[in-house]
N, C-alpha and C positions, 0 to 999 in steps of 0.2 A: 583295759579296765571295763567292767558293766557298766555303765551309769544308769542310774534309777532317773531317767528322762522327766519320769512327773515330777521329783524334787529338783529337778533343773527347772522344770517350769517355771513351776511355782516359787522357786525364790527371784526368776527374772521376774515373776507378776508383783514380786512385794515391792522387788527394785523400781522398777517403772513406776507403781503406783504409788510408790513414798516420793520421787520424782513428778511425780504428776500433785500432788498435792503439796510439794514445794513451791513449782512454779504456779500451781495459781494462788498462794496465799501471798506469794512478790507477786505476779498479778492485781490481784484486789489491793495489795496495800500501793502501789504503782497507782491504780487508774483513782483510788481516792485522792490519794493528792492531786490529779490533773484538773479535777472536777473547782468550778470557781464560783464563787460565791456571787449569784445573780442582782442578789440584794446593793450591791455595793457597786459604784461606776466601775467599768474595766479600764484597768491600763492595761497599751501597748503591749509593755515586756509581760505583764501575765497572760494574758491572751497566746503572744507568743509563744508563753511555757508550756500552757495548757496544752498548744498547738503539737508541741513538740512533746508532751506527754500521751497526750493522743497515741501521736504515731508511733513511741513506744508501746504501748499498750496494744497496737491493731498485731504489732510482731508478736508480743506473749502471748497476744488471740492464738498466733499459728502455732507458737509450743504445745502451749495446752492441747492442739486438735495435733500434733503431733504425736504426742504421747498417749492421748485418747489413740488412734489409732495405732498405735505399737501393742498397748496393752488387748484392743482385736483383735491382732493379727495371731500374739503369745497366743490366745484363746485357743484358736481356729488350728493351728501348724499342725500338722499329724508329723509327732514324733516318734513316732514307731521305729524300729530296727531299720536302718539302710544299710546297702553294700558299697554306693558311691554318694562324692558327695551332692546332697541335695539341701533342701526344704527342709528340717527337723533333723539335719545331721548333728554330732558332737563331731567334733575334726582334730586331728592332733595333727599340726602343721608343724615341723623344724621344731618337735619339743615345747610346743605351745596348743594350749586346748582353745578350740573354737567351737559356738553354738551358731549355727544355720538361721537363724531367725530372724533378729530385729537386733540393731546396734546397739550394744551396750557400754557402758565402763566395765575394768576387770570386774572381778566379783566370785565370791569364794564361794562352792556349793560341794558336797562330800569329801571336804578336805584338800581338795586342787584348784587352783585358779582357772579362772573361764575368762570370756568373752565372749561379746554377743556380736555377731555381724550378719549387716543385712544382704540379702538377693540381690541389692542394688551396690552394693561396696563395688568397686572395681578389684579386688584380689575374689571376690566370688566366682567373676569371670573367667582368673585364671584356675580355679579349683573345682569348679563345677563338673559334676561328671568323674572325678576320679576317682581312683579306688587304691584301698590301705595298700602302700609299696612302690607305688606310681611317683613320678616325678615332673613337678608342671613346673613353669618360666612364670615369674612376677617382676616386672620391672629389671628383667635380664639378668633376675639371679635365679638359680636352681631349688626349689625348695620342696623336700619329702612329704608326702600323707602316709605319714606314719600308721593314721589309724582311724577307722570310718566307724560312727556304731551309728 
């Protein structure tokens, strides 16, 4: 199949970014509540709360700069036409489509389902480099690259 790559992009850009503007609105509505009213003596167990809202909120910090950085990366990928698999590939592995980028959920874009996985996935390792017809080893099973664009 062609795939029209810019509209693969760009529906992972709307993904991520509707993503990204999830988690920080549970973000903000998360670190509001942590926040304690100065005015008024502290107890203990709010203190505690707070404590422990905090440190939820320092982890959404790193979502946020997660997804902030996934959506740079979608930017930057040169998707251009490859022969194996790389950076910017489409991958049809065992009858399943894969995009080379940044890890996604499924996600439907010219009528087929996708997925996004990152350079870092550990089945990238077994896939990297291969080309449509080739046969690579993932966790000791045999699986096809059907198809490289």
């Amino acid at each position: 199949m062609d795939w029209n790559k810019d509209h693969i992009r760009e529906t992972m850009l709307l993904l991520e970014t509707a993503a990204l503007h999830s988690a920080r609105e549970n973000y903000l509505d998360y670190v509001s509540t942590a926040r304690l009213d100065r005015s008024e003596p502290i107890e203990n167990d709010e203190l505690a709360q707070a404590e422990v809202a905090s440190d939820f909120a320092e982890a959404l910090d790193d979502t946020l700069h997660d997804y902030a950085n996934k959506l740079e990366k979608l930017r930057t990928i040169d998707f251009g036409p490859k022969l194996a698999v790389n950076e910017g590939a489409v991958v049809k592995l065992s009858g399943r489509h894969f995009v080379i980028a940044v890890s996604t959920s499924k996600f439907t874009c010219q009528g087929r389902e996708l997925m996004g996985i990152s350079t870092m996935a550990p089945i990238f390792e077994a896939i990297e480099g291969a080309r449509a017809g080739e046969t690579v080893q993932f966790n000791g099973r045999d699986l096809t690259v059907e198809d490289v664009e």
